[in-house]
C-alpha positions in Angstrom: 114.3 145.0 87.5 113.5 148.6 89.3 115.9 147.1 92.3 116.2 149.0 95.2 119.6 148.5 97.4 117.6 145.9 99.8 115.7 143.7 96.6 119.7 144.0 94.6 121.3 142.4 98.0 118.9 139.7 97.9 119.4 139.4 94.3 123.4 139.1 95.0 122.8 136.7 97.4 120.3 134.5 95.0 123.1 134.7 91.8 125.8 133.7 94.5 123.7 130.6 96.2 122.8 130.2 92.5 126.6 129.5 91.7 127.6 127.8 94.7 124.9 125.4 93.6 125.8 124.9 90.3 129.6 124.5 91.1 128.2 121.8 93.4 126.5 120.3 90.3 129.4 120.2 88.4 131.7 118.3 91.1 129.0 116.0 92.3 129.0 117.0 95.4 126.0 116.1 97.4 126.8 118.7 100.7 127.2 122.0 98.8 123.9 121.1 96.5 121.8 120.1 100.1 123.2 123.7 101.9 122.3 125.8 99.1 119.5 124.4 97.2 116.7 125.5 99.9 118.0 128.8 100.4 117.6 129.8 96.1 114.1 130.5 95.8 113.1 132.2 99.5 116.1 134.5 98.1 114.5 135.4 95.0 111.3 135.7 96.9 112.9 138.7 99.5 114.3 140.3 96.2 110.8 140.1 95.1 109.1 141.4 97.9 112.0 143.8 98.9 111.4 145.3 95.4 107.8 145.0 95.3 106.9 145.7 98.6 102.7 146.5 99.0 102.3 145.8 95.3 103.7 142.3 95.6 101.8 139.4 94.4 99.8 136.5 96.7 100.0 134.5 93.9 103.6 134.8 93.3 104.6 134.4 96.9 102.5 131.4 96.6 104.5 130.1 94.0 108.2 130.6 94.8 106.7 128.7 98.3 105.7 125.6 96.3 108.5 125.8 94.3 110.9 125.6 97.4 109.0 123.0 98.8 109.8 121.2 95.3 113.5 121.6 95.1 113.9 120.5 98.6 112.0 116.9 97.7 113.8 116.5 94.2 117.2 116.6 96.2 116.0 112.9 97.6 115.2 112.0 94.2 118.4 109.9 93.6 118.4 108.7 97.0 114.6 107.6 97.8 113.2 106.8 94.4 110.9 108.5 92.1 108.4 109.1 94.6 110.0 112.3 95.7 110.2 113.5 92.0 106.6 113.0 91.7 105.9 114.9 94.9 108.0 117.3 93.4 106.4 117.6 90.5 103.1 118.5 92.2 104.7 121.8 93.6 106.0 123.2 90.9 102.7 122.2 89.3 101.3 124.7 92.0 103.8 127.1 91.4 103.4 126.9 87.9 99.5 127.8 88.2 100.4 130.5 90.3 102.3 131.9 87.9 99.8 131.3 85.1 97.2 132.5 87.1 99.1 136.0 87.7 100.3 136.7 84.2 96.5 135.6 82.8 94.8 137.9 85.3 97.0 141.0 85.5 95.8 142.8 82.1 92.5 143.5 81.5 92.5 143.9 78.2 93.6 141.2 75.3 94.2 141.4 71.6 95.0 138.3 69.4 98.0 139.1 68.4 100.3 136.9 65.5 103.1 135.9 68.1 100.7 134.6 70.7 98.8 132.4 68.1 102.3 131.2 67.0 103.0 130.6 70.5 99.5 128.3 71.5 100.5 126.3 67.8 103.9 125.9 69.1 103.1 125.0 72.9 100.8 122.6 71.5 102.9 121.0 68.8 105.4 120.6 71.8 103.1 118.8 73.6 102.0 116.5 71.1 105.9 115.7 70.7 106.6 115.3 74.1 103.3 113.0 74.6 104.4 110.9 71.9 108.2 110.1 73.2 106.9 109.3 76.3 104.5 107.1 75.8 107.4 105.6 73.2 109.5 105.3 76.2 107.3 102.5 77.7 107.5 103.8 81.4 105.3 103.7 83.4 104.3 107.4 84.9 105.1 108.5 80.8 101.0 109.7 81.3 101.9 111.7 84.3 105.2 113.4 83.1 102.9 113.9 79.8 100.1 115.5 81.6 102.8 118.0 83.4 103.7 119.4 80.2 101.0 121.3 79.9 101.2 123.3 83.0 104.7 124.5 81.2 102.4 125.5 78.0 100.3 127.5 80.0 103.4 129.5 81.0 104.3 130.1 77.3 100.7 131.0 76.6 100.2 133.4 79.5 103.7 135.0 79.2 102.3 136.2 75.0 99.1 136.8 76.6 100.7 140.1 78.3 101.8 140.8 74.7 100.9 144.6 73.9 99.1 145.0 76.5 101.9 145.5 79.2 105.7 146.1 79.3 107.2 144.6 76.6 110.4 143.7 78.1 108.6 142.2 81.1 106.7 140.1 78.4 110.0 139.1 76.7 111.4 138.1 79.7 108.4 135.7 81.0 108.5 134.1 77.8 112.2 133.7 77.8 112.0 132.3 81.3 108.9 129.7 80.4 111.1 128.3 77.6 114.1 127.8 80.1 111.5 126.3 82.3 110.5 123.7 79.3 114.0 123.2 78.5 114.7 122.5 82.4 111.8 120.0 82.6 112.7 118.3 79.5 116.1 117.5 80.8 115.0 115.6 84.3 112.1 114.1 82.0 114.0 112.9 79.4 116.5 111.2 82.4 113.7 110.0 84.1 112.8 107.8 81.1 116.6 106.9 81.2 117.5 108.6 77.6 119.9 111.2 79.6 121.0 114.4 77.0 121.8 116.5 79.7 123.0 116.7 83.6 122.0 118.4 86.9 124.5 121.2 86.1 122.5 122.4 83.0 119.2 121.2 84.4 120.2 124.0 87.5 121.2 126.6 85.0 118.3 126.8 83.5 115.9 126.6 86.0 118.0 129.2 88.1 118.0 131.6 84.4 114.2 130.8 84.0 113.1 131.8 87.4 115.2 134.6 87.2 113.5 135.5 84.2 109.8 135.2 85.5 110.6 137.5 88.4 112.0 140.3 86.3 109.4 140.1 84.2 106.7 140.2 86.9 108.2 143.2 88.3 108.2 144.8 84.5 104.6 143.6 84.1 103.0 145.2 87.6 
């Protein structure tokens, strides 16, 4: 990222937030996830606008909004019931659009290129998979956690849409981030349906990494 000394303090501050968090994963304890969780994405979002200043995006401010809004609501998950995951979800389905929208609008120009078809057959063949172990799973919002899975595939898709036609680094880096993203989501997903292969430390990781990711590579892309 083209930081300047205000977007790297904001940075510093998300990566330290970001760690206290995790380190509150890791010991289970509920106060140090509650004071830090709300405070990771408006972070990332001054480092963004810090950085970008004039040229920064609606849509992306958008975005890191909804997606605040939906870490807040998943902390009750455990305590309230599924609900709150579900109204969860809904955010980060708008900040995923917002983010789709972006990277699908901000060329003008598109080739066909060989790794974006590989990516559409992959996305897709995900999806399918996905689809297929939760319907297996027999519960009972398996339609809606299928459905969400696409709103991660059109991340992968728009990330090697911006292939050759933009900063290739900045490409790398949203495609890197939608794939954390996927791996994120697969992890509550797959504990939701109760067949747990990972916990809230790694699921933080990664969605920490993969939003770190996105932004970098917006910044590249501009």
């Amino acid at each position: 990222m083209r930081l300047n000394p205000l977007g790297a303090s904001f940075l510093s501050l998300y990566l330290s937030v970001g760690a206290i968090h995790i380190i509150g994963c890791y010991r289970e304890n509920w106060h140090i996830k509650a004071y830090s969780k709300p405070f990771l994405m408006p972070l990332l979002l001054a480092s963004y606008l810090a950085t970008m200043q004039e040229r920064a995006s609606l849509l992306i401010i958008i975005a890191l909004i909804c997606d605040t809004a939906g870490d807040v609501l998943l902390m009750f998950r455990d305590r309230h019931g599924i609900r709150f995951l579900l109204m969860g979800m809904l955010c980060f389905i708008g900040g995923h659009v917002g983010y789709s929208i972006w990277l699908f609008s901000s060329h003008d120009t598109f080739v066909i290129a060989i790794p974006w078809t590989i990516g559409c057959v992959v996305a897709a063949s995900l999806s399918l998979w996905f689809r297929k172990t939760m319907i297996k799973s027999g519960h009972r919002y398996h339609n809606i956690l299928s459905a969400y899975a696409l709103f991660i595939d059109a991340l992968i898709v728009g990330a090697l849409y911006t292939w050759g036609s933009g900063n290739l680094i900045g490409t790398l880096l949203c495609l890197a981030g939608a794939l954390l993203f996927c791996l994120s989501d697969f992890l509550i997903a797959m504990e939701t349906i109760g067949r747990k292969i990972g916990d809230k430390t790694s699921v933080m990781i990664t969605y920490i990494f993969a939003q770190l990711l996105f932004i970098s590579g917006f910044v590249l892309l501009s």
